[in-house]
GUVOGU-22953 format. One line per 10 residues: number of its first residue (from 1); for each residue y, z, x negated of N, C-alpha, C, O. Coordinates in steps of 0.05 Angstrom, whole numbers. Each point is the difference from the previous one (the first is absolute). Layout:
<atoms>
NUM = Y:Z:X:Y:Z:X:Y:Z:X:Y:Z:X ~ ...;
</atoms>
This chain:
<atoms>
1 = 1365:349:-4944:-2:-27:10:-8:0:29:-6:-22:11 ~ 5:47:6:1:-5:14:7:0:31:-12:4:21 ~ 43:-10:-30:13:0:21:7:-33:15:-2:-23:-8 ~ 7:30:22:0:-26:18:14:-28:-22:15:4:-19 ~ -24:-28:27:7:-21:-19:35:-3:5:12:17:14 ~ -1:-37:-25:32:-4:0:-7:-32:13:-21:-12:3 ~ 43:7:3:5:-32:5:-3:-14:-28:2:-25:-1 ~ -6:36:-18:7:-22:-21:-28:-7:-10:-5:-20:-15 ~ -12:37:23:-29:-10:-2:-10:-7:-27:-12:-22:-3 ~ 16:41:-21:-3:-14:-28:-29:6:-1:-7:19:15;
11 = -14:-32:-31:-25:7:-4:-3:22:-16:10:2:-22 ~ -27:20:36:-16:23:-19:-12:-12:-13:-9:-20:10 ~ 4:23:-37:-14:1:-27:-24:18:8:1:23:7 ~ -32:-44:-11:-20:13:-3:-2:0:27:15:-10:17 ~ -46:28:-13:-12:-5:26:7:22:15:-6:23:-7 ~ 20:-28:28:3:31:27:-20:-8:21:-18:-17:1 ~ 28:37:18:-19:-2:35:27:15:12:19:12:-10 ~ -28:-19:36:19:14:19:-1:29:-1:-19:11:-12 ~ 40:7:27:-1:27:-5:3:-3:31:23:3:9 ~ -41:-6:6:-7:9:27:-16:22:-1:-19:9:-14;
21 = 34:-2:34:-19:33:9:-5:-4:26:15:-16:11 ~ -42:30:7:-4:0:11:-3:-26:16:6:-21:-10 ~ -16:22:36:-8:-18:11:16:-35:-3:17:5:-17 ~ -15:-28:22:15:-19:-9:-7:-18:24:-24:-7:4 ~ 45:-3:10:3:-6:18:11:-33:-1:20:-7:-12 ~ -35:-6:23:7:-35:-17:-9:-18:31:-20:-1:14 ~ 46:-12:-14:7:-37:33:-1:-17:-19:17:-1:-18 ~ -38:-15:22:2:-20:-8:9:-17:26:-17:6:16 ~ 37:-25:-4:9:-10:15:14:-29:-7:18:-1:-17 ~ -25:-19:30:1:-27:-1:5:-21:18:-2:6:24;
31 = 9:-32:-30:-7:-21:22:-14:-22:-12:-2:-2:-24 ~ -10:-19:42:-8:-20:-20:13:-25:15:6:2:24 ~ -3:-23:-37:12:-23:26:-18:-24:2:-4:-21:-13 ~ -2:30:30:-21:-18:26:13:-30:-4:-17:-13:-13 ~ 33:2:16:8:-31:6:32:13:-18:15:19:5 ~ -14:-40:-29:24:0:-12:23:-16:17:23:7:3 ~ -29:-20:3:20:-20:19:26:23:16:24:-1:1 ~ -45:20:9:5:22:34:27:14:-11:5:20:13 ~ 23:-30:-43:7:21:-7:15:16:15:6:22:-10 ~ 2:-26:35:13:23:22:-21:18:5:4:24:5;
41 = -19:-31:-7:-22:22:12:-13:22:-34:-14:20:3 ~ 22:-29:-30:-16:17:-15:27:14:-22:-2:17:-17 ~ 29:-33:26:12:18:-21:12:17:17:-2:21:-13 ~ 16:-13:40:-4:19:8:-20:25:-10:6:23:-7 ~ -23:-32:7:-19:22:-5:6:18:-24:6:24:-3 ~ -10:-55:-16:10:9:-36:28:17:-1:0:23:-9 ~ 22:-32:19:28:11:5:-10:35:5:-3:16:-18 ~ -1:-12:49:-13:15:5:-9:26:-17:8:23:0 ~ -24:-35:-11:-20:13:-26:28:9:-16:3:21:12 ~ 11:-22:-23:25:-4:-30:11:14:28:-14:19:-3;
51 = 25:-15:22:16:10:17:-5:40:-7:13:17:-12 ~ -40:-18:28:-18:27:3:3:13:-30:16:19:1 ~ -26:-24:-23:-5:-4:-30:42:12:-9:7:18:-15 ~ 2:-28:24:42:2:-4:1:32:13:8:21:-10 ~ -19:-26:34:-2:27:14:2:22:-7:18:16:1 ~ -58:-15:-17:-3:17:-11:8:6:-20:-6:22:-9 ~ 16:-35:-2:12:2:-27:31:14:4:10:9:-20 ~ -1:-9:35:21:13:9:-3:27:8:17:19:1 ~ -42:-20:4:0:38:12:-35:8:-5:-21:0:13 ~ 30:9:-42:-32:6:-12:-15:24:8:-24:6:-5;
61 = 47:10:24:-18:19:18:-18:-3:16:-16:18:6 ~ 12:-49:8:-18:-14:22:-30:0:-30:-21:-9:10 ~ 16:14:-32:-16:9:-21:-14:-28:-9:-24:1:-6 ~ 38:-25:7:-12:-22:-19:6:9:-27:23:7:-3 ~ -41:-5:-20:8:6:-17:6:-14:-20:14:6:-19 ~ -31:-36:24:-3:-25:-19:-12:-31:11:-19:-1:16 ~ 28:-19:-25:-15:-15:14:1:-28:-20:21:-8:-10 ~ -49:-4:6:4:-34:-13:-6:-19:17:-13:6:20 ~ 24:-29:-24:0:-16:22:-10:-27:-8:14:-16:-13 ~ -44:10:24:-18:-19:-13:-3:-30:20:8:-6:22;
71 = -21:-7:-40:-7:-25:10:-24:-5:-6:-5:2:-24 ~ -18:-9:42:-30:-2:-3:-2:-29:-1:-20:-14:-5 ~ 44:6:11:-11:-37:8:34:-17:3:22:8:-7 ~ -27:-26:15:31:-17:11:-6:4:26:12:-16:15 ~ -33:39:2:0:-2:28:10:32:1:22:8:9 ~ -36:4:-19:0:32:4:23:18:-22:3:-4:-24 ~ 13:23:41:15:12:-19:-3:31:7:-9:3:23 ~ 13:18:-34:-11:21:5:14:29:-15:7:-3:-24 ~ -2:30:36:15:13:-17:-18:26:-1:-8:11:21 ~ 0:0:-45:-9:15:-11:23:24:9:24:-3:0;
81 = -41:28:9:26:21:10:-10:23:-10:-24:0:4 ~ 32:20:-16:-3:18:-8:19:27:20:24:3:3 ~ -46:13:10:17:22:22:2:33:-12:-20:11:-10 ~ 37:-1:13:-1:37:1:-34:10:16:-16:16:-8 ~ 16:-31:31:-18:12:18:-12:-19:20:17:-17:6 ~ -35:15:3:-12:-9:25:21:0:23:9:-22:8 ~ -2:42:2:23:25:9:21:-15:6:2:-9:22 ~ 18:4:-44:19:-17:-7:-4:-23:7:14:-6:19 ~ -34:-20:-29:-12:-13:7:2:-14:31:7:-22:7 ~ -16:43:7:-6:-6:37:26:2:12:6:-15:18;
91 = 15:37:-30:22:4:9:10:-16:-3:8:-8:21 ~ 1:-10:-44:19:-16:1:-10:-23:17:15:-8:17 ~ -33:-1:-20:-18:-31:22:-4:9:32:-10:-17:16 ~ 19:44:-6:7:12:19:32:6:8:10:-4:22 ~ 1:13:-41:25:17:3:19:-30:19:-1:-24:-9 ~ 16:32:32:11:-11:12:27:-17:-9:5:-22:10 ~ 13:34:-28:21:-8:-23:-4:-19:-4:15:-17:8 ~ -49:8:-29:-7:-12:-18:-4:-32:4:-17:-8:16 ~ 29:-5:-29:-10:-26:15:-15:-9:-13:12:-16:-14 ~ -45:18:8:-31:0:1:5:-5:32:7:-22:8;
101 = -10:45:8:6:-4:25:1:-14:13:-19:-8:13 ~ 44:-2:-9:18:-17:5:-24:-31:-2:-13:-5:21 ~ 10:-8:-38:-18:-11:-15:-24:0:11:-7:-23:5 ~ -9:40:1:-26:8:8:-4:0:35:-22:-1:10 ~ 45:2:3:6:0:25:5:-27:11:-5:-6:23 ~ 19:-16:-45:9:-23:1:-27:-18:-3:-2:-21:13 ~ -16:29:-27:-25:-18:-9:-12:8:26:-7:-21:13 ~ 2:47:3:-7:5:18:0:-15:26:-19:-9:12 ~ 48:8:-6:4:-12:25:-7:-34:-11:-17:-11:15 ~ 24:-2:-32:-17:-30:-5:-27:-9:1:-11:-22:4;
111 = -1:53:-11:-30:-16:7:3:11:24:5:-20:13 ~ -5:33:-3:2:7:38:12:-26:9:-10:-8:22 ~ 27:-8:-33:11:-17:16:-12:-26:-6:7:-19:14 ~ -23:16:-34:-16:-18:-12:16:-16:-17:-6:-24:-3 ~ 25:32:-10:18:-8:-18:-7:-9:-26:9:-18:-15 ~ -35:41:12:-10:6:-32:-15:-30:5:-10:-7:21 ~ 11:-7:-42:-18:-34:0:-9:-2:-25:0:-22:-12 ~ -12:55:-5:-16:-10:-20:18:-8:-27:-12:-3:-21 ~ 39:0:22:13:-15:-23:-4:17:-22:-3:-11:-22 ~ 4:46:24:6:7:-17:-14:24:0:10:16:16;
121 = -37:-3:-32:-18:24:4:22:19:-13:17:-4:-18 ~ -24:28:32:9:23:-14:-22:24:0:-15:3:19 ~ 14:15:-44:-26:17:-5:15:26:-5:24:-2:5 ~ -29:20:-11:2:25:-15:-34:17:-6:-19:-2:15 ~ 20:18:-43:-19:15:0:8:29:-11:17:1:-18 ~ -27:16:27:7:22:-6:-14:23:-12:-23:1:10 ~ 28:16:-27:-23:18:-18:13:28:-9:23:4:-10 ~ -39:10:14:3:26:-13:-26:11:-19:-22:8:6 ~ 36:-12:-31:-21:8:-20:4:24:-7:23:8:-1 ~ -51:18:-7:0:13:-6:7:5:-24:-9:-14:-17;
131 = 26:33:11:-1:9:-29:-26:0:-16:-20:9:12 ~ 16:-17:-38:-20:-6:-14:-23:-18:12:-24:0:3 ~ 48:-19:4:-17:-30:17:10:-27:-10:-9:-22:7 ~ 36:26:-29:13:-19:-13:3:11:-19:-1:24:-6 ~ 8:-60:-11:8:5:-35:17:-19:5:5:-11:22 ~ 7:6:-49:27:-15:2:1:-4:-40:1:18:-17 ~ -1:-41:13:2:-2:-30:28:-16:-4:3:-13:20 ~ 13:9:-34:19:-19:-8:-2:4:-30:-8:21:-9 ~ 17:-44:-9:-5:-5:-20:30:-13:-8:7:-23:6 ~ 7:40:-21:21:-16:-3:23:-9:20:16:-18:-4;
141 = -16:31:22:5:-6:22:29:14:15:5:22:-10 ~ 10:-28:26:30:14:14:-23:16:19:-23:-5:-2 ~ 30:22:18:-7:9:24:-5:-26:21:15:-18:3 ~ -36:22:7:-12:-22:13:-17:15:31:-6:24:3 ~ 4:-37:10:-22:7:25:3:35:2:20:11:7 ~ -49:4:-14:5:25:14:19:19:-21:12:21:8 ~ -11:-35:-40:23:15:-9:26:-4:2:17:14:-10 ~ -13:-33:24:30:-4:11:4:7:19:22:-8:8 ~ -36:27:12:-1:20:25:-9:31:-16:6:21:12 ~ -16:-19:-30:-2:31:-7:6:10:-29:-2:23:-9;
151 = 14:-52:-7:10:8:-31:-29:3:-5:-19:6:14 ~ 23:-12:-48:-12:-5:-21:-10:28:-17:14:20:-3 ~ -36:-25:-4:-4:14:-33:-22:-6:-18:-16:-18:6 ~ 14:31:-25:-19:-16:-28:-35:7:16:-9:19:12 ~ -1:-44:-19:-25:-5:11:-16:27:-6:-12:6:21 ~ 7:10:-39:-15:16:-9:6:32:15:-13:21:-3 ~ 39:-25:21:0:19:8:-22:7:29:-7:21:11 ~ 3:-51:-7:-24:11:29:-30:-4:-17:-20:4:14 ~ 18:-9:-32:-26:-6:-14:-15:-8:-24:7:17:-17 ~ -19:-28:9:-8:-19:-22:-16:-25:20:7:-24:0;
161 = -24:32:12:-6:-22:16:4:-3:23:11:19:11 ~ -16:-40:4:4:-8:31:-21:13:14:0:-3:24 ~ -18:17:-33:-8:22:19:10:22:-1:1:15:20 ~ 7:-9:-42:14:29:-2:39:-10:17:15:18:7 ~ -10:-39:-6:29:1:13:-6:-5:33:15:9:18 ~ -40:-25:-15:1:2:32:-14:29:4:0:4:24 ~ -12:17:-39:-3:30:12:22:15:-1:-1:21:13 ~ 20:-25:-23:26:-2:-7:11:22:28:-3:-5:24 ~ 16:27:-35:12:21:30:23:14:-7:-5:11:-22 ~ 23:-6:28:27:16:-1:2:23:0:-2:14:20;
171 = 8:-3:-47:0:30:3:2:17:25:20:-5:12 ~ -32:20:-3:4:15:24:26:16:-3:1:15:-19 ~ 23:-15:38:25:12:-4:2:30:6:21:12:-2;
</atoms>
């Protein structure tokens, strides 16, 4: 069970956790909209977002490995990112190709030009967790969040409890 999930996403029977190894690398990245009225100014953004997201999904060597894509509010929308690496990560929100870039250069020169008027916040947060610094339970569940970036397996294989799965470490190779 655990190889990477399928598109068809059927629910595992019974309780798994993710089969991450080693360190786990997680963007949370968002916008929220300041004045609904402003919509030239906040679906760009959203577009945008679904643009980058097509991207990577096209060339899974740039190492997104997974991503859900949430709503905290009718203001705020936000995408859960699951990465290969930190590494990967900087390169692609760097790499010249990429249009992140592109994007990031464009927001740039508007507040330089005083363009930006507040309509529409944009955030990102970024994390690198140590191995045996997360758990991950699903119950019944398709591959979801960090097991839909590192595949699935039966809960008992990192533990019996949530302290024994967050001490949780990868055989040494």
């Amino acid at each position: 069970m655990s190889a990477k999930p399928t598109a068809g996403r059927t629910a595992a029977a019974g309780r798994t956790t993710a089969d991450a190894r080693g360190d786990v690398v997680v963007l949370l990245i968002g916008m929220r909209v300041n004045h609904f009225r402003a919509v030239h100014q906040w679906i760009p953004v959203m577009l945008a977002m679904f643009r980058m997201l097509a991207e990577l999904k096209k060339d899974p060597a740039r190492g997104l490995l997974s991503r859900v894509l949430l709503t905290a509010s009718p203001r705020t929308y936000y995408v859960v990112q699951y990465w290969e690496s930190a590494e990967k990560l900087y390169a692609y929100a760097s790499a010249p190709d990429a249009f992140h870039r592109e994007v990031w250069a464009r927001v740039n020169r508007m507040e330089r030009g005083g363009k930006a008027r507040g309509h529409v916040g944009i955030w990102h947060e970024a994390y690198v967790v140590p191995e045996g610094r997360y758990e991950a339970i699903y119950g019944d569940m398709p591959a979801f969040g960090l097991a839909a970036a590192h595949g699935q397996v039966p809960l008992a294989e990192r533990g019996r409890t949530g302290k024994d799965r967050l001490a949780w470490r990868a055989p040494a190779a």
